[in-house]
C-alpha positions in Angstrom: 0.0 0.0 0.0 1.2 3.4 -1.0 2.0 5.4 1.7 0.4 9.2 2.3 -0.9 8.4 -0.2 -2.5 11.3 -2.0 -6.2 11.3 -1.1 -7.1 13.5 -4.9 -4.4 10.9 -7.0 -7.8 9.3 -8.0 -9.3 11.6 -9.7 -6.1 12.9 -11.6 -5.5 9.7 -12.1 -9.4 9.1 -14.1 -8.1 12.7 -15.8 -5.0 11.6 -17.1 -6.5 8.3 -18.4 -9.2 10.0 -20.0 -6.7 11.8 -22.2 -4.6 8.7 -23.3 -8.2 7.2 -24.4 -9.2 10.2 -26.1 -5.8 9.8 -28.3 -5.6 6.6 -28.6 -9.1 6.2 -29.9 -8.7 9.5 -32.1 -6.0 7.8 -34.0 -6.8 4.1 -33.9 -3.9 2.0 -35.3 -2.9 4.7 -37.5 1.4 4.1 -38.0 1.6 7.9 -39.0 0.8 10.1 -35.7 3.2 12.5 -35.2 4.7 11.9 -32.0 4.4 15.5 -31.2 0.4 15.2 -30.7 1.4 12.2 -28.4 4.3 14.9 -26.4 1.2 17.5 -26.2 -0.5 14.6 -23.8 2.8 13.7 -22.0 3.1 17.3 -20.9 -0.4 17.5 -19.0 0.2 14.1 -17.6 3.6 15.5 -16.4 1.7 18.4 -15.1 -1.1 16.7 -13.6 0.6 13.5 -11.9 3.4 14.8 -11.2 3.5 18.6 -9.8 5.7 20.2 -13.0 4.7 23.8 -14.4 4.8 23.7 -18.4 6.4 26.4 -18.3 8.8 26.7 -15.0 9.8 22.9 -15.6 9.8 21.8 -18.7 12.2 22.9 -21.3 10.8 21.1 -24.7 13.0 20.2 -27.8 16.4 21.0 -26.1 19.3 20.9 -28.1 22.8 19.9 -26.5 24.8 21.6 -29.3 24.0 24.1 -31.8 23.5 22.6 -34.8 22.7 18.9 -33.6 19.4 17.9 -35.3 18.2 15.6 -32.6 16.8 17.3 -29.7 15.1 15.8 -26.3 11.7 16.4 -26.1 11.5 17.1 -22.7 14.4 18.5 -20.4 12.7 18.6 -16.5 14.7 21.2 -14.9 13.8 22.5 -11.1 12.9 26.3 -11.9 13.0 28.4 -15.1 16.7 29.7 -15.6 18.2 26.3 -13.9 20.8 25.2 -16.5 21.0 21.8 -15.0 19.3 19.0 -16.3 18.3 16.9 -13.8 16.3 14.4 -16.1 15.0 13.4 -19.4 11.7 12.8 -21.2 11.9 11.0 -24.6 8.3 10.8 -26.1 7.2 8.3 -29.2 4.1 7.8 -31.0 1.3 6.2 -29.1 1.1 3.6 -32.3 4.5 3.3 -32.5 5.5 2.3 -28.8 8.4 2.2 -26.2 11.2 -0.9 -25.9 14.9 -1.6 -25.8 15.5 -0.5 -29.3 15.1 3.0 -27.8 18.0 2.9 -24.9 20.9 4.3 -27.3 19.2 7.1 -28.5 18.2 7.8 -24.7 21.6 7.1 -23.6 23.0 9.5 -26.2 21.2 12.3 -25.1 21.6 11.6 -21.6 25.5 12.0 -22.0 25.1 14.5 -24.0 23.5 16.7 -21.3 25.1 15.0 -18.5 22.1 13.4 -17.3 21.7 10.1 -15.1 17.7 9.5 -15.7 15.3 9.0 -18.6 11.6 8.7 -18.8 10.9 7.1 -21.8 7.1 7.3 -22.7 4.4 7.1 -25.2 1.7 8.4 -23.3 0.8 4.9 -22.1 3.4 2.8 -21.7 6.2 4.6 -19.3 9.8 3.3 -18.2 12.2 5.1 -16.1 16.1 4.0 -16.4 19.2 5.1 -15.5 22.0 5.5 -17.8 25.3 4.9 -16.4 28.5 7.4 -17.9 30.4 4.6 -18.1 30.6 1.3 -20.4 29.0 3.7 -23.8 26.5 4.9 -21.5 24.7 1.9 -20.7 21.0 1.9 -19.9 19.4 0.1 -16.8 15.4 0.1 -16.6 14.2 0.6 -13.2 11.1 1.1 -12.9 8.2 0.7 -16.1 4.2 0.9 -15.8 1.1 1.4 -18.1 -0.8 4.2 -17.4 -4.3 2.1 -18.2 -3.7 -1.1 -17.2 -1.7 -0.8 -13.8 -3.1 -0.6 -10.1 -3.5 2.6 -8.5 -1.5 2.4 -6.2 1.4 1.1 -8.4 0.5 4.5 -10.7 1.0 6.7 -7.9 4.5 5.4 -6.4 6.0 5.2 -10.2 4.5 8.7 -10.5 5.6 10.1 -7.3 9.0 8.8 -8.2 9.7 10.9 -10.9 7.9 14.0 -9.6 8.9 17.6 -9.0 9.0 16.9 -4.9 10.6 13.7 -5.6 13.5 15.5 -8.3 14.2 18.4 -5.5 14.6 15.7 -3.2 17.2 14.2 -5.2 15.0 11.0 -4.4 16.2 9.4 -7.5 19.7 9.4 -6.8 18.7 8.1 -3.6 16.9 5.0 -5.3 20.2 4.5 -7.4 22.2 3.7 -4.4 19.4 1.0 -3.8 19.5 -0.4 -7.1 23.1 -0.1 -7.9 23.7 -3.1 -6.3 21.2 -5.4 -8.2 22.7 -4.0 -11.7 24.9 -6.6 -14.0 28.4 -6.2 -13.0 28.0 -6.2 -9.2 25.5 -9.1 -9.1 27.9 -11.1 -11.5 30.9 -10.7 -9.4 28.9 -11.7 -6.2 27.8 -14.7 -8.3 30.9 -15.9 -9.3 33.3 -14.8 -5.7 34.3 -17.8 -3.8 31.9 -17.3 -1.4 29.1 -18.3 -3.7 30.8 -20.7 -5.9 31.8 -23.1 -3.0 28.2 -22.8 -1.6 26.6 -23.9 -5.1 28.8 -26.6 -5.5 28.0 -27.9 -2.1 24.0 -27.6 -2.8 24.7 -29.4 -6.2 27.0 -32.0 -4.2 25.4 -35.4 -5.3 25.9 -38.8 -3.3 29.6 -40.6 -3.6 30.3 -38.4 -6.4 31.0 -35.4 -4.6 30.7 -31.6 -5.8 31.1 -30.7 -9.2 35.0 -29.4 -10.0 35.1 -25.7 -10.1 35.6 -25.1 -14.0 32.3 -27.1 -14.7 30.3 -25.0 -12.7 31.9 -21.7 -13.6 31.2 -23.1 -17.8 27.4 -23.9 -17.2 27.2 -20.5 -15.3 28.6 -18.5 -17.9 26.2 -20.0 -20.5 23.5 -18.9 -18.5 24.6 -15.1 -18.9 23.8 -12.4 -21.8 27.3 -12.1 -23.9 27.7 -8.6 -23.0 28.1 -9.6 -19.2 30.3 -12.6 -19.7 33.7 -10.9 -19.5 32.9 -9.9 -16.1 32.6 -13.3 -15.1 35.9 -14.0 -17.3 37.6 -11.2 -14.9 36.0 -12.4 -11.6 36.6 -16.5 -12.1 40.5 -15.4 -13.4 41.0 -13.5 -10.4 39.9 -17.0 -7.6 41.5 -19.3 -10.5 45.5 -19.2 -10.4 47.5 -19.3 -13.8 49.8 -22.1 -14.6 52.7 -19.7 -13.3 50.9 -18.8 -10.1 50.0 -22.8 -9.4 52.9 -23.7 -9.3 54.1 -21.1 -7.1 51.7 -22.0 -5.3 52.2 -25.4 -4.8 56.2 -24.4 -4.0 55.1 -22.2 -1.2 53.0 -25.3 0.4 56.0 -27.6 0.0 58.4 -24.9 1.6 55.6 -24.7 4.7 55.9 -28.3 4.8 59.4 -28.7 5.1 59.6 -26.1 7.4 57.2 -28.1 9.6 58.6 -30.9 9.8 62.2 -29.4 10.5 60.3 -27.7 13.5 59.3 -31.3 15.0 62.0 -32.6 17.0 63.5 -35.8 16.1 63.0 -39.3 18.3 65.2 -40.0 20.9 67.3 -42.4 19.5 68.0 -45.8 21.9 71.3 -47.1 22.2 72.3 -50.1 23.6 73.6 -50.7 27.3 76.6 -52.5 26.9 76.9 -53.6 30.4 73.7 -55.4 30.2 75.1 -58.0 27.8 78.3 -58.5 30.3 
């Protein structure tokens, strides 16, 4: 359950969905609509969901050089002469939709204006990721709802997430540090660290054969992962797996601590013979 949660959300809510109905049914499944008629709704949901003034807040078709072509449609600033951007709204054609295929031309502009978060929307369907200024700026969705189709109370904490309040907060930055840790590189050196790897191989032990060997589980891992996250798991599973060079160090140094033991354990008395007994 949402909480405070606002007691008039409601009825914007009915408002806002009443506009994406209106459009959608104005232009059927037409492939054509300019995705400017679909920005026109965008800005009064902005408005009425989440706290933004047209005007104060919402710098459209910015431009992050002078004679770029490609512009964002909306920059959200927090008053009228801030230069900082402090996120992004890319808008498409309700008939034409939102999906993955967007995230580089959202994560272009983001770097371009030195901005962390996107709302990428066509009115209906809404997503809010966060693109990272490393790696070629790569784009992780966080959050994503559909304005018709999702509960209300879902509507209203998605909303309230990217709000004004929520923006001067610097609440998003704050949900960041949250999810940071769940993103691909962190969660695929936890998988793959020592601590992990020896604990699945122990759950996968089975009868007199014993655990699988290390490599085998680290290959059938690895196939389980997108390509573009497997060299992380390369780099993690090098770092707990010795070279050939380093093994055999290795195994020196153990031989070295065992001589050394054993040196350190004194020898047996050694019996001798009384001569007198055998007089």
């Amino acid at each position: 359950m949402t909480k405070n949660k606002d007691k008039d959300f409601d009825k914007k809510l009915s408002e806002a969905r009443a506009l994406v109905k209106a459009h959608k049914k104005a232009h059927g499944d037409k492939k054509s609509v300019p995705e400017a008629e679909t920005s026109r709704r965008v800005d009064d949901i902005l408005c009425l969901l989440c706290g933004y003034d047209s005007y104060e807040n919402l710098n459209r078709e910015l431009r992050s050089r002078k004679g770029i072509s490609d512009a964002v449609d909306f920059a959200v600033r927090l008053h009228l002469n801030d230069t900082v951007v402090r996120m992004i709204v890319e808008v498409k054609s309700i008939t034409k939709g939102i999906g993955s295929r967007d995230y580089n031309q959202v994560g272009n502009y983001a770097r371009k204006n030195d901005c962390d978060w996107t709302v990428l929307t066509d009115s209906e369907n809404w997503q809010l990721l966060h693109t990272a200024r490393v790696r070629d700026g790569e784009t992780f969705p966080i959050e994503e709802w559909n304005l018709l189709t999702s509960a209300s109370d879902k509507l209203q904490e998605c909303f309230a997430l990217i709000s004004l309040k929520n923006l001067q907060k610097e609440g998003l930055d704050k949900e960041w540090q949250k999810r940071k840790p769940l993103t691909d590189e962190p969660l695929t050196r936890a998988l793959f660290s020592d601590r992990i790897m020896n604990a699945l191989r122990n759950q996968l032990k089975v009868g007199k054969r014993g655990r699988p060997k290390d490599g085998d589980l680290f290959v059938a891992l690895r196939g389980l992962l997108r390509e573009d996250v497997r060299e992380w798991a390369d780099e993690q599973y090098k770092q707990r797996s010795p070279t050939p060079g380093q093994q055999a160090e290795l195994t020196k140094k153990r031989r070295r601590e065992a001589e050394a033991k054993a040196e350190a354990v004194p020898p047996p008395p050694v019996v001798t013979p009384d001569d007198s007994d055998g007089e």
